[in-house]
N, C-alpha and C positions, 0 to 999 in steps of 0.2 A: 385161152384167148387173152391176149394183152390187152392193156387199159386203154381206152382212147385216148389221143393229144389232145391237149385245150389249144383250142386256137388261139395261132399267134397275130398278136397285138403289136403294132409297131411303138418303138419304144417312145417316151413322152419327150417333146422337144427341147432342145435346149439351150439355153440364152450362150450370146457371142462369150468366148473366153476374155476375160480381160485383157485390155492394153499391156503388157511388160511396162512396170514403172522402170525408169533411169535409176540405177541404181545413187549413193549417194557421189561415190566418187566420180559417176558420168557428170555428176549435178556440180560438183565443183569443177569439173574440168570445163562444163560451159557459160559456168559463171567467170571462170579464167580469160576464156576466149571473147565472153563479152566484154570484162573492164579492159582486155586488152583494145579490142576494139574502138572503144570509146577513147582510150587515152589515146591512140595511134589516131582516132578522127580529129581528136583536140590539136595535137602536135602537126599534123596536116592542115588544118586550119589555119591555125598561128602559123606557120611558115609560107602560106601561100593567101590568106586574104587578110591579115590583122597587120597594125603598125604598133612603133613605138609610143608611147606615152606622149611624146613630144608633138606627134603629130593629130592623135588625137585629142587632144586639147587647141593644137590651135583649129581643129574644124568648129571649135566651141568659142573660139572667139579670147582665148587664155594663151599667154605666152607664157613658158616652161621657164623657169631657173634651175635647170638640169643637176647643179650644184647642191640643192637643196632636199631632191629627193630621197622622202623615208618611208618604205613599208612596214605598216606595223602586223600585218601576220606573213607567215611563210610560203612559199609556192605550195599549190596543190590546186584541188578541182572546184571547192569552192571558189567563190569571188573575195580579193582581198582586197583590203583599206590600206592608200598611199596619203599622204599627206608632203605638201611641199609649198613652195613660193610659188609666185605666177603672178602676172599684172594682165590687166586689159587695157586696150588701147587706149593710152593716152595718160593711166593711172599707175600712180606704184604700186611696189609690192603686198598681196595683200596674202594669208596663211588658206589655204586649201586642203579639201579633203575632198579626194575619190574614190567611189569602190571601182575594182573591174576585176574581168574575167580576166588571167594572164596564160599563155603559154611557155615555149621555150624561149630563153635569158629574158625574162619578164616581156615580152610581146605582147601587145595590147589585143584581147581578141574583141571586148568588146566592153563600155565606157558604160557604166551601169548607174552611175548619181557622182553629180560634182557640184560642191558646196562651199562658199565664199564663209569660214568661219569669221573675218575680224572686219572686211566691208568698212577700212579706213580711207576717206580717197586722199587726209591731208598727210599721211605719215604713210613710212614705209619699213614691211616686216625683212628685218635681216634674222643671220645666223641661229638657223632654227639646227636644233640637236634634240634626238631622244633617247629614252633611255626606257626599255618594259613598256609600264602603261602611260611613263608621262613621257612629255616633249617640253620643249622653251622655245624662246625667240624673242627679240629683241623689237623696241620701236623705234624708228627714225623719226626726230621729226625738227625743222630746223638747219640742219646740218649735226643733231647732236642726237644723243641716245637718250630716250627720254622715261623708257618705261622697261621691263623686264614680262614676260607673261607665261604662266606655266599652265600646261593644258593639261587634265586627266582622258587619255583617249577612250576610259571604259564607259564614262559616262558622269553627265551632271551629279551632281550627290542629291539635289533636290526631287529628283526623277525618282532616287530610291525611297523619297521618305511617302510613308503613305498615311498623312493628315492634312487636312483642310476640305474644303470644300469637291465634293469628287466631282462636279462638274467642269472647275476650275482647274484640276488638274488632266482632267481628258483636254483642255483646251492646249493647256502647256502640251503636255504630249504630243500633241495636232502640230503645234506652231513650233517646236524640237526637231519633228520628224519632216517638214518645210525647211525649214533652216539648214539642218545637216544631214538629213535622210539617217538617223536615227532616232526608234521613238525619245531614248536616255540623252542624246546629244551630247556634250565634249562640256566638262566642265572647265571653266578659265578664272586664272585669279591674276589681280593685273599688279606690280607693285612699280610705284613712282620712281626715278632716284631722284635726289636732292641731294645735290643737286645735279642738273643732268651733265652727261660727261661725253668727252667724243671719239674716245675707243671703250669698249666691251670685250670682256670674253665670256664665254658660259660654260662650264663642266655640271652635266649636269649624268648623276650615279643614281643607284635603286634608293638611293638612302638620305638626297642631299643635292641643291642645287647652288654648285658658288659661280658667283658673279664675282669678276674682276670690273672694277669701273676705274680704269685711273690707276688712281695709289691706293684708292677704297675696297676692303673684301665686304661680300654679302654674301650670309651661307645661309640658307632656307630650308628647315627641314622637311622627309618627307616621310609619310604621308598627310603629316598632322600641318606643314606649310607654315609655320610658325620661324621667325627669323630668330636663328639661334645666334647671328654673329652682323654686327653693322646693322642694327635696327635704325637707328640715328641718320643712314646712308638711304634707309627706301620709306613710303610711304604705302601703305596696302589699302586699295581702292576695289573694295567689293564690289560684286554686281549683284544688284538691285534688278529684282523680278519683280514688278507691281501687278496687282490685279486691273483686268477690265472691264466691263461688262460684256455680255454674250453681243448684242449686235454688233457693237464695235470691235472685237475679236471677228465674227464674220467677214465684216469688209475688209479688214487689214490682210486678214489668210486670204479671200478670193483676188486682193487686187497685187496680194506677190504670188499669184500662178503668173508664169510667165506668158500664156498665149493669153491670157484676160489683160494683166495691167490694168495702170488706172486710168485711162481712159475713159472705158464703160463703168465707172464706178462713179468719174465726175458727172456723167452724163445723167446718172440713175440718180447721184445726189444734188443737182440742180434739179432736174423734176419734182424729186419728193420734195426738197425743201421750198420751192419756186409753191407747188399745191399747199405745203402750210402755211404759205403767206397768204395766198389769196382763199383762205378758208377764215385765217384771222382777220382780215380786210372785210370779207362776209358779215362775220361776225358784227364785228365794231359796226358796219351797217344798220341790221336787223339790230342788235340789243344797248347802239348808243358805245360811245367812248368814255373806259374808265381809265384811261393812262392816268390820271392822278393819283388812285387807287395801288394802280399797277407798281407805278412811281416808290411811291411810300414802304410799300413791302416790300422793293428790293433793296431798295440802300436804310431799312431801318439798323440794321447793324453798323453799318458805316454813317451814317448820320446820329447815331448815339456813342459814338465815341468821342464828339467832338466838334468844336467848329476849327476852321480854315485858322484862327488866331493861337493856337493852344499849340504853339512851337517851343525848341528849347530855344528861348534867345530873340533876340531883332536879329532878323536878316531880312537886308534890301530886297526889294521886290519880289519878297515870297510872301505869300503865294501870289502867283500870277493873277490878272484880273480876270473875272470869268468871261468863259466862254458865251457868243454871241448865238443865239440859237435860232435855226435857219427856217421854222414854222411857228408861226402862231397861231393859236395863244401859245404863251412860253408857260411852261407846265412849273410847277413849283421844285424849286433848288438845283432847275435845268442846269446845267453847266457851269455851277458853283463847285466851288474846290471843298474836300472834308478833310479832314486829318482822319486817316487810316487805323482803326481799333489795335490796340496793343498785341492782340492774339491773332490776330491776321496772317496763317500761317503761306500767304503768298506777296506779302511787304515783308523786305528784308530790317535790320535795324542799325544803324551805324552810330554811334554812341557819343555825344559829344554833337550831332549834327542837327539842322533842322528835322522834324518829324516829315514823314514825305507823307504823298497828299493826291487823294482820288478826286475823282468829277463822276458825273453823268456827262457820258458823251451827248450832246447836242442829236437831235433827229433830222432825217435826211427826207429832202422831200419823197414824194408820192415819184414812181413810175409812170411817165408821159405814156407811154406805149405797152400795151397789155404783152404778159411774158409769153413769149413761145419758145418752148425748148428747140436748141441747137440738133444740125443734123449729129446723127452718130460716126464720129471720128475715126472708128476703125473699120469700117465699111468701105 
């Protein structure tokens, strides 16, 4: 007799078969099909809703000097940086820089940041040329040529340097990337000629920037910008970065957004200042008036250098007689003239001439009518 079967047991379940992965060359072939796609939506874009540069700038309020324009990167998908001439109604030439998206024969598909690098309203920027990372251009002003200015398009030098104060440099940065919508911004070096002439040319190579002025050569090296030829012919007039303090950095950056302006900044600054007057008026109420006190520590530096008579020389009718002061009591050395401290780093000195000469401005009467702030102007 044969063995019994064990009963049969259905077999244990089991889980779905995986997905077939794409193999790799299905994976480049739809990576194919997609950048094709993208550049094919780009190139249909640009031929059916995008203009030229010319037309997009004047929906901004810039008219083109078509002559003038230089990109400094090459087509492709990113957005590239133009720089060119342009005025606003009513102004001269002034140097520009825009990023945009471009399609086919540079078609403007879409104006991404434009930035008023030189914001001269009394001169005008001619014959701009570049060359890699720099560019030139010339200043009009007068009828004559008055200045040369060579830009590095990579970026400020001071942008790269990482000392000082690290708050003051996040400011710069802030106020860089406002001004030219980059954080590094465009560094510029400006040089004089001497004296100015009223044709120019400019060649400017990887290595060297000559100026023709006249009968005058000027050859500028580069990257070091040192005038290797006709020093005698230009003047080099650094720019001067000062520090500010942090509120005042505030309002300057909030009142150049363009939908703020200053407007709402006069407004905010008549209130608050309009409140510290009448908080000092308060004051002087409740605790009594020390203007003579007040008096005395401001002008002790300027009242210890001197009195009104300590000039080089007679000269007629200096100093002037003082000033008539329009509240009494008249507070002591009211509107008396001083002769100006020797280190007075805001009196100039002119050598051979009378000593020039400060006052206390005179006090204005009191406010007839208690302050009420103005309505809001851009409302």
């Amino acid at each position: 007799m044969s063995a019994p079967r064990p009963p049969h047991r259905a077999p244990p379940p089991t889980s779905r078969a995986p997905r077939a992965r794409p193999s790799s060359r299905d994976a480049i072939v739809l990576r194919t099909v997609a950048l094709a796609a993208l550049v094919g939506g780009t190139i249909a874009l640009a031929s059916s809703s995008s203009g030229s540069l010319s037309q997009c700038l004047a929906a901004r309020g810039v008219t083109l000097d078509a002559s003038s324009v230089r990109w400094l990167e090459a087509p492709g998908l990113r957005a590239r940086r133009v720089l060119f001439l342009g005025r606003e109604k009513g102004d001269l030439r002034d140097l520009y820089v825009a990023t945009v998206r471009t399609g086919a024969n540079d078609s403007v598909i879409a104006l991404d940041d434009l930035s008023n690098l030189t914001r001269s309203p009394d001169a005008d920027e001619d014959r701009l040329v570049t060359s890699g990372r720099w560019a030139a251009f010339t200043t009009r002003a007068g009828g004559a040529v008055a200045a040369v200015t060579l830009v590095d398009t990579t970026g400020d030098p001071a942008a790269r340097e990482n000392t000082g104060d690290t708050s003051a440099r996040l400011r710069a940065a802030v106020t860089r990337w406002q001004q030219t919508g980059r954080r590094d911004g465009y560094g510029t070096w400006r040089y004089d000629l001497v004296p100015t002439a009223r044709q120019v040319t400019l060649a400017l190579g990887p290595e060297n920037l000559s100026v023709r002025a006249e009968a005058r050569v000027i050859r500028i090296e580069l990257p070091s910008l040192r005038v290797a030829q006709g020093e005698r012919f230009v003047r080099a007039r650094p720019r001067l970065s000062g520090t500010i303090g942090g509120i005042t950095w505030l309002v300057d950056t909030v009142r150049a957004i363009p939908w703020v302006g200053s407007a709402p900044i006069a407004w905010a600054e008549h209130v608050a200042f309009g409140l510290k007057n009448d908080i000092a008026r308060a004051r002087i109420q409740v605790q009594g008036d020390h203007s003579q006190t007040e008096v005395a520590e401001d002008l002790a530096d300027v009242l210890a250098a001197g009195t009104a008579g300590h000039t080089e020389g007679r000269v007629i009718d200096w100093p002037p007689p003082p000033l008539t002061p329009m509240i009494s009591p008249r507070l002591a050395r009211e509107g008396e003239w001083s002769a100006a401290a020797e280190d007075d780093p805001f009196v100039g000195r002119n050598p051979g001439a009378p000593g020039r000469a400060l006052t206390r401005p005179p006090r204005t009467p009191p406010r007839s009518a208690p302050r009420s702030p103005p309505r809001r102007p851009w409302r």
